[in-house]
C-alpha positions as CSV (number, residue, x, y, z in Angstrom):
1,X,19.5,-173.4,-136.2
2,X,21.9,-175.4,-134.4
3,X,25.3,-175.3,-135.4
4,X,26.5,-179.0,-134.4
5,X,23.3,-180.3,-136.1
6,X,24.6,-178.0,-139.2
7,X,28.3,-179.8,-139.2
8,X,26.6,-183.3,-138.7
9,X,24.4,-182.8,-141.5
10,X,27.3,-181.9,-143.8
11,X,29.5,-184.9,-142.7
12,X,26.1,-186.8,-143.6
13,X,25.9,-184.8,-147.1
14,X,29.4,-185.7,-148.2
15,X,28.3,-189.8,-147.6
16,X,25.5,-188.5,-149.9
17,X,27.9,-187.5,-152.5
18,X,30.2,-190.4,-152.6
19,X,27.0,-192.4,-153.9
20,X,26.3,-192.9,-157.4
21,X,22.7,-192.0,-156.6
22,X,24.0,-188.4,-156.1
23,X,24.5,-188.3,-160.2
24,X,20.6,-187.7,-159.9
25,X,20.6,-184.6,-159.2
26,X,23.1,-182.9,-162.1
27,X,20.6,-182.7,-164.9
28,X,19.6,-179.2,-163.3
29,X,23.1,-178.3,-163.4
30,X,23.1,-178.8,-166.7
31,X,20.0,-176.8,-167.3
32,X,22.1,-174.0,-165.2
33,X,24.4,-173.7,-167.7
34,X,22.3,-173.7,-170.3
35,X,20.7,-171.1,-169.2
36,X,24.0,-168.7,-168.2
37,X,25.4,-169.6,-171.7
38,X,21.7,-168.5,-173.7
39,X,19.9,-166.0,-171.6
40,X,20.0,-162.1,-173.0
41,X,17.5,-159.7,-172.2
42,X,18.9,-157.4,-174.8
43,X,17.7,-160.0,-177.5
44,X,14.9,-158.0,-179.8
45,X,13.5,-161.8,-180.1
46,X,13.2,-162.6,-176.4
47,X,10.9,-165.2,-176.9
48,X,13.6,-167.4,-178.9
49,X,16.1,-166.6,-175.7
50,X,13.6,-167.8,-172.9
51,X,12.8,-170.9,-175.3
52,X,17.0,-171.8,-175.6
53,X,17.4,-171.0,-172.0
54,X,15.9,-173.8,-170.9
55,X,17.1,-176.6,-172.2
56,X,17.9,-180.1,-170.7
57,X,19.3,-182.9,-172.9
58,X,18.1,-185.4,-169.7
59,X,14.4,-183.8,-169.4
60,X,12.4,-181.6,-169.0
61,X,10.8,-181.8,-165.6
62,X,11.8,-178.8,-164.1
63,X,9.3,-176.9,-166.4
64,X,7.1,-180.0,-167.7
65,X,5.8,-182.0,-165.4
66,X,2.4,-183.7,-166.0
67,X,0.2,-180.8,-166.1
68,X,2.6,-178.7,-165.0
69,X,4.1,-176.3,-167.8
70,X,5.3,-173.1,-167.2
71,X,7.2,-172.6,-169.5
72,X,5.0,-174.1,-172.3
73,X,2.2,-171.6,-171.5
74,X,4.9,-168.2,-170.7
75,X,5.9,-168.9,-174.5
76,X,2.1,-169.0,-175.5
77,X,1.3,-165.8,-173.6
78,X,4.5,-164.0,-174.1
79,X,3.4,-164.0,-177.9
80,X,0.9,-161.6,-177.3
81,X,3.7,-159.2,-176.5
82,X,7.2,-160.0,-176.0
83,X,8.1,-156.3,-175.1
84,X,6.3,-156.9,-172.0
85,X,7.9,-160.2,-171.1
86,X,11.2,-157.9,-171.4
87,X,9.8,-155.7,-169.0
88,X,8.6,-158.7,-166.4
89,X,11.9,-160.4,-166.6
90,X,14.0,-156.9,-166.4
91,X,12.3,-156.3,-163.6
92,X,12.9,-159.7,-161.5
93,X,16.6,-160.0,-161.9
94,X,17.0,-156.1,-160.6
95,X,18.7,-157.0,-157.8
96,X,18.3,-153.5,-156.8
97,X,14.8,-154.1,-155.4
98,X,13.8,-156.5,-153.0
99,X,13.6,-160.3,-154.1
100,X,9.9,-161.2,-152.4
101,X,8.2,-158.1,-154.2
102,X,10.3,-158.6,-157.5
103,X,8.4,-162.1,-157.3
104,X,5.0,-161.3,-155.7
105,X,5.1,-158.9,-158.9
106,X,6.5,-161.6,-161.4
107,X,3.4,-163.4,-160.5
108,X,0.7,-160.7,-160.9
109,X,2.4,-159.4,-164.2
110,X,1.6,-163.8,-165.6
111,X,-2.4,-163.0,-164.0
112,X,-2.6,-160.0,-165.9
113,X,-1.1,-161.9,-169.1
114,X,-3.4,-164.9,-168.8
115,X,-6.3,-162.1,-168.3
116,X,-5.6,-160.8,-171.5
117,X,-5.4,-164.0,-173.6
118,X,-8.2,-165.2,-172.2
119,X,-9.9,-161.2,-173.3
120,X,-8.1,-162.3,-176.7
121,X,-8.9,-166.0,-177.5
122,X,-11.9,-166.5,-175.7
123,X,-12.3,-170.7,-176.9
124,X,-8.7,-171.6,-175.8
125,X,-8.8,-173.7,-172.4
126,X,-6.3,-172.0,-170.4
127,X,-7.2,-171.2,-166.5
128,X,-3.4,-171.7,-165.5
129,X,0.0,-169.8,-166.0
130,X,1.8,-172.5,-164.0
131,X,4.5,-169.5,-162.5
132,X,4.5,-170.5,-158.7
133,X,7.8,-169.3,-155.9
134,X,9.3,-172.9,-157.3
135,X,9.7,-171.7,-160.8
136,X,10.1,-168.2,-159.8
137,X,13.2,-169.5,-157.5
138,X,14.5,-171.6,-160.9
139,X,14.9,-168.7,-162.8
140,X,16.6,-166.7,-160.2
141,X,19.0,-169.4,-158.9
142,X,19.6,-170.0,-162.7
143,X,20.8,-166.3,-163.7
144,X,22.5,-165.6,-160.0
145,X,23.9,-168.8,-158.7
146,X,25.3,-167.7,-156.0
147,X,22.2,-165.6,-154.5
148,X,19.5,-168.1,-155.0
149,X,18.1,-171.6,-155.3
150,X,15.1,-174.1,-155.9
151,X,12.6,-173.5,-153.3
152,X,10.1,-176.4,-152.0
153,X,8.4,-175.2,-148.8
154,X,7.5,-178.8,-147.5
155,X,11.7,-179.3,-147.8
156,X,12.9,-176.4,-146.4
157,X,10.6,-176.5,-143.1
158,X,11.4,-180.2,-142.8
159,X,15.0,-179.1,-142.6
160,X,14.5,-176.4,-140.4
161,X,12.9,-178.9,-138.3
162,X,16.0,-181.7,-138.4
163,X,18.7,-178.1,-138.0
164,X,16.9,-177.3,-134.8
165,X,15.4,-174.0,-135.7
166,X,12.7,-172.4,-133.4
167,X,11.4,-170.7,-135.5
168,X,9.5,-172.7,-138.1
169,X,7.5,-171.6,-140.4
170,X,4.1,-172.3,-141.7
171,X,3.4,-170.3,-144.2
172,X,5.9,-169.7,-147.7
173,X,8.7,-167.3,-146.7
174,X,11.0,-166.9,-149.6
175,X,13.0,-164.4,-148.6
176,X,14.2,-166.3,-145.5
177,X,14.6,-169.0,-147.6
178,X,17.2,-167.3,-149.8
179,X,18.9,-166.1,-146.7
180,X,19.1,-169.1,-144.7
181,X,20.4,-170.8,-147.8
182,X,23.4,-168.4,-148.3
183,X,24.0,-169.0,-144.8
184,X,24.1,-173.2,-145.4
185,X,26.2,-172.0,-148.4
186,X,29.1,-170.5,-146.5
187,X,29.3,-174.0,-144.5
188,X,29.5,-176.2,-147.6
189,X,31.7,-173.8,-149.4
190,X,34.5,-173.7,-146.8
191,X,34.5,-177.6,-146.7
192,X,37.0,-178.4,-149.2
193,X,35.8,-182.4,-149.5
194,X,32.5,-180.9,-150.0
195,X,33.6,-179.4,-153.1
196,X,35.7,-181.7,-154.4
197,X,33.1,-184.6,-154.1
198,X,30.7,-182.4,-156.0
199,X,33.1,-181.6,-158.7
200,X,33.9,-185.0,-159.1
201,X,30.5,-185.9,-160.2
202,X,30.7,-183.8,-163.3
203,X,31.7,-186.4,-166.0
204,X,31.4,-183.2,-169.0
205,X,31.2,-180.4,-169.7
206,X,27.7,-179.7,-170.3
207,X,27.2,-178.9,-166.5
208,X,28.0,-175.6,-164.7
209,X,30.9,-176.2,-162.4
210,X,31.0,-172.9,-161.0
211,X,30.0,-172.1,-157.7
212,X,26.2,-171.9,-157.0
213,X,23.3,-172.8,-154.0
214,X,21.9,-175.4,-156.1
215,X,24.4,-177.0,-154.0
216,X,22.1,-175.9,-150.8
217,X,19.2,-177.3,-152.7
218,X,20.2,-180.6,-152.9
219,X,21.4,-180.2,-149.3
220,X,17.9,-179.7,-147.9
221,X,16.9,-182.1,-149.8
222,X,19.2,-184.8,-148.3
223,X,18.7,-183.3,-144.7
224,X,15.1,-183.4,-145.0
225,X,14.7,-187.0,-146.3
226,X,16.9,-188.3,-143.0
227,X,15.3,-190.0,-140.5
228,X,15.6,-188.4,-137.2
């Protein structure tokens, strides 16, 4: 990436900020705090946890959208036995382990789950679990703020494209992803105007206002939608 296109593109993202448009984007700050202030693993009723834990009083897009519901159908399955959604989830926040397998392996666990509901209630239409690297990304950027954030391939390669990057990539690569957004992170962070432009969007308390790469997100998002 370069680094002058970098600084341009966060003097760009600061006019971004001073709009009212920017408000837009806070409902999934609110769902970030919702789900830091509900989510315990060490809840015997895990179900009710990952149910509270996301929450939005503005919508619910970021896990019903049309057809797609994630969430809707990991409550359904998880029914079948919530020990093992304890297991799945333990095992992708282990920050111990690496982030693409934890995910690759979040994914196969929801096949084998859908396998087994389907084995169970053969009549039920349900060929979908919905879990994809976007909603794998939400939960991740949602417990560790300041590790992850909300991946969209078709954003993030447009942006590598507008920061000069040579290498770009045409296949998903979450794992540079996350890195190349801690990296954007570190430029926004020391910006102080940056900061306080952000924190001056929060009109109550129902958002997070600690520091987090959903920041980055809706960074790309703004680089990637400029016209070059």
């Amino acid at each position: 990436m370069n680094l002058q296109k970098i600084e341009a593109y966060v003097q760009h993202f600061k006019t971004y900020l001073k709009r009212k448009s920017a408000g837009e984007e806070l409902y999934k700050w609110e769902s970030q705090k919702v789900f830091q202030d509900n989510w315990n693993i060490e809840d015997p009723d895990l179900l009710s946890v990952y149910d509270k834990s996301l929450k939005n009083s503005q919508t619910s897009r970021l896990w019903k959208d049309g057809t797609y519901r994630p969430k809707e159908v990991l409550l359904t399955l998880g029914e079948m036995s919530p020990e093992y959604l304890g297991h799945i989830f333990g095992d992708l926040f282990n920050e111990d382990k690496n982030v693409a397998d934890r995910i690759d392996r979040f994914i196969f666990y929801c096949d084998d789950l859908l396998s087994e509901y389907k084995i169970q209630f053969p009549l039920k239409i349900e060929n979908n679990h919905y879990h994809d690297y976007f909603m794998l990304s939400l939960y991740l950027s949602f417990r560790y703020p300041l590790q992850y954030t909300l991946y969209n391939f078709d954003t993030f390669k447009q942006s590598l494209i507008h920061l000069g990057s040579r290498n770009i990539p045409e296949l998903n690569d979450i794992e540079r992803f996350f890195k190349i957004s801690r990296t954007l992170w570190k430029f926004l962070e020391k910006d102080e105007e940056v900061w306080a432009l952000h924190q001056k969007r929060f009109y109550s308390d129902i958002f997070y206002k600690g520091k987090s790469l959903l920041l980055v997100h809706e960074f790309f998002k703004v680089i990637a939608a400029k016209k070059l």
